[in-house]
DOSEPA-711845 format. One line per 8 residues: their letters; for each residue x, y, z of N, C-alpha, C. Coordinates in pm, whole numbers, plus 50000, padded with zeros to 5 digits. Layout:
REM DOSEPA-711845
A = X:Y:Z:X:Y:Z:X:Y:Z ~ ... .
This chain:
REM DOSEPA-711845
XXXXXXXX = 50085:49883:50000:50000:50000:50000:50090:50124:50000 ~ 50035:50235:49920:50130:50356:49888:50081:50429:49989 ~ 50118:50514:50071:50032:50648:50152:50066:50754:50140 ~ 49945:50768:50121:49999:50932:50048:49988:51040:50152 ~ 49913:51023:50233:49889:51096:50318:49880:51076:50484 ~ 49900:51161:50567:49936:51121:50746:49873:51232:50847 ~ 49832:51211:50902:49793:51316:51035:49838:51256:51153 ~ 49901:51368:51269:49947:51305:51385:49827:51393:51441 .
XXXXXXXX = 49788:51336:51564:49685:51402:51644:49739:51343:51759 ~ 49752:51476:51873:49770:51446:52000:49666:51484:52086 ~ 49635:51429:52180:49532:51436:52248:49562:51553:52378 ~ 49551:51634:52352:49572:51722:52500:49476:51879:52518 ~ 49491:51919:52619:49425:52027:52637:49446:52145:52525 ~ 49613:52174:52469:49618:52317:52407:49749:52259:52340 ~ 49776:52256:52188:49879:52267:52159:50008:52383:52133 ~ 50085:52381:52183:50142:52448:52206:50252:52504:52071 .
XXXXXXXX = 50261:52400:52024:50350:52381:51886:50337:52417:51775 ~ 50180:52369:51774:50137:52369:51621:50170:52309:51517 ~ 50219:52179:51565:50299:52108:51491:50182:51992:51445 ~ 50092:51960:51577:50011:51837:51602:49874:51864:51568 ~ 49775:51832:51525:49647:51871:51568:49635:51829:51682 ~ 49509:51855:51761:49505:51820:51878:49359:51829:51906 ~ 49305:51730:52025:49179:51712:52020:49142:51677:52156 ~ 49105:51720:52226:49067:51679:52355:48912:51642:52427 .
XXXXXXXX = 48822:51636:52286:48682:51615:52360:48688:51479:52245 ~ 48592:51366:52336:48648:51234:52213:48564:51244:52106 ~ 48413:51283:52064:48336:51324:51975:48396:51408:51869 ~ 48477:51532:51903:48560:51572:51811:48663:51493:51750 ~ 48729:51379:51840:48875:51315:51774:48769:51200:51714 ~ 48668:51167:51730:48645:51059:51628:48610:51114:51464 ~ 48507:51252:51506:48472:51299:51383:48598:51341:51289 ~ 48695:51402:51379:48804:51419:51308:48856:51311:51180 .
XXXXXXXX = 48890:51245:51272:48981:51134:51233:48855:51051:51069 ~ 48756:51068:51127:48623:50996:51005:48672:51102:50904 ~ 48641:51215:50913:48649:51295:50796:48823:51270:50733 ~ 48887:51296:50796:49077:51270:50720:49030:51145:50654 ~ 49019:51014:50722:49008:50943:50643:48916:50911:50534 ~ 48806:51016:50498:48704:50986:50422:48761:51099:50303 ~ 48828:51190:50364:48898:51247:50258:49064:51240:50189 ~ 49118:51148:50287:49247:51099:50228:49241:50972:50223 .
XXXXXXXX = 49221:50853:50140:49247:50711:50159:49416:50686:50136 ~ 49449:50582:50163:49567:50532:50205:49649:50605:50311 ~ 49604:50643:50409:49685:50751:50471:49680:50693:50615 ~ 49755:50762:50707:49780:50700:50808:49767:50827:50908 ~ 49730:50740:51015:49685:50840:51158:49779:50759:51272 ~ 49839:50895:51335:49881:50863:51458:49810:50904:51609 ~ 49763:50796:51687:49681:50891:51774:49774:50893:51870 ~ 49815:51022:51955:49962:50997:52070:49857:51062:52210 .
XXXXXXXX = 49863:51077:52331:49810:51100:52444:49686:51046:52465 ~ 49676:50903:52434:49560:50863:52448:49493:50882:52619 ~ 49604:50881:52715:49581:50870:52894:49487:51006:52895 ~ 49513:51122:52833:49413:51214:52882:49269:51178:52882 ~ 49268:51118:52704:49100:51091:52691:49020:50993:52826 ~ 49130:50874:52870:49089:50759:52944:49079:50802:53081 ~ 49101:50961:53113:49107:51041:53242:49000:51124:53228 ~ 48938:51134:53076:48826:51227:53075:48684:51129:53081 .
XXXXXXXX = 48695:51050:53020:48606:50964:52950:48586:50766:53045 ~ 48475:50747:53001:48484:50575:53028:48553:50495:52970 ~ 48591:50381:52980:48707:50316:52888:48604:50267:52788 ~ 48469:50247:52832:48363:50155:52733:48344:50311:52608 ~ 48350:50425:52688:48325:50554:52569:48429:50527:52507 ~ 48544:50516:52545:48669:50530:52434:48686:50402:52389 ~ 48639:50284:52355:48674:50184:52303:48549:50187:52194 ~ 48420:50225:52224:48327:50231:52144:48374:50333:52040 .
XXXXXXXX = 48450:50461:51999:48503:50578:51958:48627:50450:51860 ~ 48672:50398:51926:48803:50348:51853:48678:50193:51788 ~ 48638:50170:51791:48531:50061:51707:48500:50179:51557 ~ 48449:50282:51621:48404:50359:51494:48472:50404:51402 ~ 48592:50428:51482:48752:50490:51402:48760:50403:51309 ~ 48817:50250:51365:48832:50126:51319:48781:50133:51166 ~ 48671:50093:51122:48576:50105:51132:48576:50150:50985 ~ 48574:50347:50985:48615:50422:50846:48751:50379:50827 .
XXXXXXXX = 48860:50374:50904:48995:50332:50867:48983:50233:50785 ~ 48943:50124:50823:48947:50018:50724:48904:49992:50565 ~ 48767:50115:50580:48692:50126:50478:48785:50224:50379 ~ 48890:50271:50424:48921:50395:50323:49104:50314:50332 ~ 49085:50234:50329:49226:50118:50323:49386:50241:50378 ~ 49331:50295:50516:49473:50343:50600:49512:50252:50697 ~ 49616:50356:50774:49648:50287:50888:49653:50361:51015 ~ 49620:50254:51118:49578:50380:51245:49638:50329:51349 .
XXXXXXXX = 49741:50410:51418:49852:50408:51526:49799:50454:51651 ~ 49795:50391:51745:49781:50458:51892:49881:50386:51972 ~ 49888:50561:52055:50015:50491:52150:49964:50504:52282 ~ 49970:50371:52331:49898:50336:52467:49986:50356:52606 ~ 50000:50390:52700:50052:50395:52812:50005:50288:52872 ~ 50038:50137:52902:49983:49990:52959:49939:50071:53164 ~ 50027:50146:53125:50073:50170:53354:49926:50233:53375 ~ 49864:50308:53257:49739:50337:53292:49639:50260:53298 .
XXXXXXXX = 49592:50121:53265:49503:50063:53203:49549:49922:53348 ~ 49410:49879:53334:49380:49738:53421:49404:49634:53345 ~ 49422:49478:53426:49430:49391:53359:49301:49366:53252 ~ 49207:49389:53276:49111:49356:53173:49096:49418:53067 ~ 49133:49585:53086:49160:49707:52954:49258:49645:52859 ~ 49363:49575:52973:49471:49565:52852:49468:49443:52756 ~ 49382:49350:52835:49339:49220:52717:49220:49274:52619 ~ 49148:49341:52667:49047:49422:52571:49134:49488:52427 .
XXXXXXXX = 49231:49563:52487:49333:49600:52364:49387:49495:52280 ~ 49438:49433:52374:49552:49314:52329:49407:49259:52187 ~ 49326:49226:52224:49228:49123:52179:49177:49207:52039 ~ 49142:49413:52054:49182:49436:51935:49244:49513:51851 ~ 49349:49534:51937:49450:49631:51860:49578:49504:51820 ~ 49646:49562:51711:49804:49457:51717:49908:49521:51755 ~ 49961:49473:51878:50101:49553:51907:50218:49543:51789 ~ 50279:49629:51788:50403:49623:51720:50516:49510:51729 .
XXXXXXXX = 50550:49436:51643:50620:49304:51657:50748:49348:51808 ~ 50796:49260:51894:50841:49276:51993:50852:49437:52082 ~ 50715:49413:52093:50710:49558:52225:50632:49506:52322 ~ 50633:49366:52363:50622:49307:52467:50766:49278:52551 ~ 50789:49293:52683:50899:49258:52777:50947:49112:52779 ~ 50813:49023:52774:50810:48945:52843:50902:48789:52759 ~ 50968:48769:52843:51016:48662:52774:51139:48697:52664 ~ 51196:48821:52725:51311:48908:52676:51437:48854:52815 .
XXXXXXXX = 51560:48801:52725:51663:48760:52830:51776:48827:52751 ~ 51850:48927:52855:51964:48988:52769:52080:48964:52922 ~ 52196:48973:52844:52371:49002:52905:52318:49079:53027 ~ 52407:49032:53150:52422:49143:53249:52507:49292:53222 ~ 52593:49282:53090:52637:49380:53108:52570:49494:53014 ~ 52463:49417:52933:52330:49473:52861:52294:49514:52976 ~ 52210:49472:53040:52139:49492:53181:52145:49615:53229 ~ 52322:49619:53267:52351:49742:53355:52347:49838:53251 .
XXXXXXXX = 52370:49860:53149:52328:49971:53067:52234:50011:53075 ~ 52120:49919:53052:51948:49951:53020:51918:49984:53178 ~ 51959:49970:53251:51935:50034:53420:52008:50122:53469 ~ 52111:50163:53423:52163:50298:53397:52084:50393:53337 ~ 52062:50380:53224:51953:50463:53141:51840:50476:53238 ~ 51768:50394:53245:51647:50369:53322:51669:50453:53418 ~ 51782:50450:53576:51816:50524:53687:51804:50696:53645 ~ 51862:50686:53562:51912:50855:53440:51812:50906:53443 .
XXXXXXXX = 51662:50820:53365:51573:50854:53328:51500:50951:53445 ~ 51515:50828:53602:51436:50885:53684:51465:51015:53780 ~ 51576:51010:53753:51688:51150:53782:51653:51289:53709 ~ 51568:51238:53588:51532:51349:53510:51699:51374:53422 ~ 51752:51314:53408:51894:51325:53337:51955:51264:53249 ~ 51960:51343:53108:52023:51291:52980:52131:51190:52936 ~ 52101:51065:52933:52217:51019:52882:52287:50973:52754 ~ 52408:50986:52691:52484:50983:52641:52617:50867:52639 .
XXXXXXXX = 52673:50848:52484:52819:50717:52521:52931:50768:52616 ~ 52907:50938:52645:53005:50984:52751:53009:50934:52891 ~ 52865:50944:52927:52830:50919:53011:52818:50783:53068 ~ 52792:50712:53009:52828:50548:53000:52955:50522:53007 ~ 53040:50555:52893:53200:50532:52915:53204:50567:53066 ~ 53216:50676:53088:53249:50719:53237:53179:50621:53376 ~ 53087:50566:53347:53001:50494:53453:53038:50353:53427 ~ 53046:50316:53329:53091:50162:53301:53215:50121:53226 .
XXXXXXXX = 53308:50233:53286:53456:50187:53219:53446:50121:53105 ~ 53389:50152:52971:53455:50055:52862:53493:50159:52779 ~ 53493:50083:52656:53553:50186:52544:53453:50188:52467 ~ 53463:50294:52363:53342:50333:52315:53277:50249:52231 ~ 53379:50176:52167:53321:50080:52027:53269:49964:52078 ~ 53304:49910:52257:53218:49799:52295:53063:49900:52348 ~ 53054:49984:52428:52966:50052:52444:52856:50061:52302 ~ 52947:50116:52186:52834:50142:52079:52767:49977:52000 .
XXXXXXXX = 52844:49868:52034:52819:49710:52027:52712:49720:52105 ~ 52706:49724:52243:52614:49721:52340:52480:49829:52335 ~ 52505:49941:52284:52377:49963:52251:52302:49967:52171 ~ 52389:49921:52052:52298:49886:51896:52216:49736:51927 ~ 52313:49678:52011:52199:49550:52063:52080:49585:52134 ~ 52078:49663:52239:51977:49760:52301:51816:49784:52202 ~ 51937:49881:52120:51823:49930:51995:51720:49814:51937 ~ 51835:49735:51916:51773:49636:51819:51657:49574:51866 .
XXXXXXXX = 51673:49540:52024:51570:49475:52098:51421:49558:52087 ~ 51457:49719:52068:51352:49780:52150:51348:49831:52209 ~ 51474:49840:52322:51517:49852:52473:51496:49970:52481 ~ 51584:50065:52390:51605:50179:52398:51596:50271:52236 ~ 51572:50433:52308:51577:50508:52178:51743:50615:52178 ~ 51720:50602:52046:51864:50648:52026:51775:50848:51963 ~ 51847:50968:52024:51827:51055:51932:51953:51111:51914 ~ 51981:51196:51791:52070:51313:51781:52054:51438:51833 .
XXXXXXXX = 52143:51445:51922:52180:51646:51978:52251:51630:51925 ~ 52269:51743:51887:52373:51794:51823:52490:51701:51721 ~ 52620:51689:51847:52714:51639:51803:52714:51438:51860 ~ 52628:51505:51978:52611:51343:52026:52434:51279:52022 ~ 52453:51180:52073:52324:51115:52078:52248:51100:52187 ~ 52155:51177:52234:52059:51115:52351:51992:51000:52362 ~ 52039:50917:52471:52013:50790:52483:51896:50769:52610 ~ 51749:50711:52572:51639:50696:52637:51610:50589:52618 .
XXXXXXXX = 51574:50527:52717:51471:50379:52730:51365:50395:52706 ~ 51288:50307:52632:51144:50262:52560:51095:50224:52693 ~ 50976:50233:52682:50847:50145:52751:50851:50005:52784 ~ 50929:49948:52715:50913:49773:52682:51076:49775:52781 ~ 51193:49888:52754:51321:49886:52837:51284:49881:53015 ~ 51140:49979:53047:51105:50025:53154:51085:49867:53235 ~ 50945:49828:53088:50879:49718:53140:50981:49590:53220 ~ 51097:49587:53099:51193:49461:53191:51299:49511:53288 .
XXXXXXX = 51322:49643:53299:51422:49678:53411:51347:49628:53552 ~ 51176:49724:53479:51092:49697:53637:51074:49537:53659 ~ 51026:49473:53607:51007:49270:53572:51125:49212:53686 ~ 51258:49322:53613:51382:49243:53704:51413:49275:53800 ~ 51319:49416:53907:51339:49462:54014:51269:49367:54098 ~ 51149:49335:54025:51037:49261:54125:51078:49127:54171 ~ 51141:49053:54097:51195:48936:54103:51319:48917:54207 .
C-alpha cells in the first residue's frame, strides 16, 4: 500500500507547537479522524496521548470511539497508530486491547533475556531517566569503564531489541529507554 497521506493528532488540552492537531473532547477526535480518512484514503493516523481521553472519558466511551475509528479506517484502506501507556490501564483494559489492537512486533517485555552487562546499561539509562537526566556514550563510558566501540556494540543491541531510543543532539546522541526497556528493568526489580 502507497500512503499518500498522514495526520498526527495528540490528544491534550492546548497545543502548544502547532505542529500536532490536537483534540481533547472524544466526539471531536472521532469525527476528526472519520472525515481525514474519508477524505484521504491510504493515509495513516497517529493517535499519541491517548491517557488524557481515558482520564476524561469511560474506557467503554473510548473503546466504542476506537470501534468507529476502526471502522472508516478500514473502509478507506489506511492505517491507524495509537500509543497506549499499559501503567494506565487494568488487567482487563489491557486484554480488551491486546484482543483488538496489534502491538508492534516485539514491544512486549516478556520473555526478553539479555547480558548482564546489557542489563547494567538499560538500568543505567532507566536510573538517568528517573533523575530526570540525559544520557549519552560519555556518560556510560564514564560509569561503566569501557571503550566506546564495545559501548556502541552494546547499545545497537539495546536498539535492536527495542530497549532503547537512540536521538541526535547535536554532536552526540541522547540515549532513552522505551516502555518495553522500563517494562523489563521493572520485571527484574520485582523478582
Amino acid at each position: 500500500m502507497e500512503l499518500q497521506n498522514y495526520v498526527v493528532l495528540e490528544v491534550t488540552r492546548q497545543d502548544n507547537t502547532g505542529e500536532f492537531e490536537c483534540c481533547s473532547d472524544l466526539e471531536e477526535l472521532t469525527s476528526t479522524i472519520k472525515k481525514f480518512c474519508r477524505e484521504n484514503t491510504n493515509s495513516v493516523i497517529l493517535l499519541d496521548r491517548v491517557d488524557y481521553l481515558l482520564t476524561r472519558y469511560l474506557f467503554e466511551q473510548f473503546l466504542e470511539s476506537l470501534y468507529q475509528i476502526n471502522d472508516v479506517v478500514s473502509a478507506n484502506n489506511s492505517l491507524f497508530f495509537i500509543h497506549l501507556d499499559s501503567a494506565i490501564l487494568d488487567e482487563r483494559q489491557i486484554a480488551i486491547f491486546r484482543n483488538e489492537l496489534h502491538p508492534f512486533p516485539n514491544q512486549m517485555a516478556e520473555n526478553i533475556n539479555i547480558e548482564e552487562e546489557l542489563f547494567n546499561i538499560l538500568e543505567f539509562i532507566y536510573n538517568s531517566k528517573q533523575k530526570k537526566s540525559t544520557v549519552n556514550l560519555k556518560k556510560i563510558k564514564k560509569e561503566m569503564h569501557l571503550a566506546y566501540p564495545t559501548i556502541s556494540k552494546r547499545l545497537r543491541l539495546l536498539e535492536d531489541k527495542c530497549l532503547i531510543i537512540t536521538k541526535k543532539q547535536g554532536r552526540s546522541r541522547g540515549l532513552y529507554i522505551s516502555e518495553k526497556g522500563e517494562e523489563l528493568v521493572n520485571k527484574r526489580k520485582s523478582i
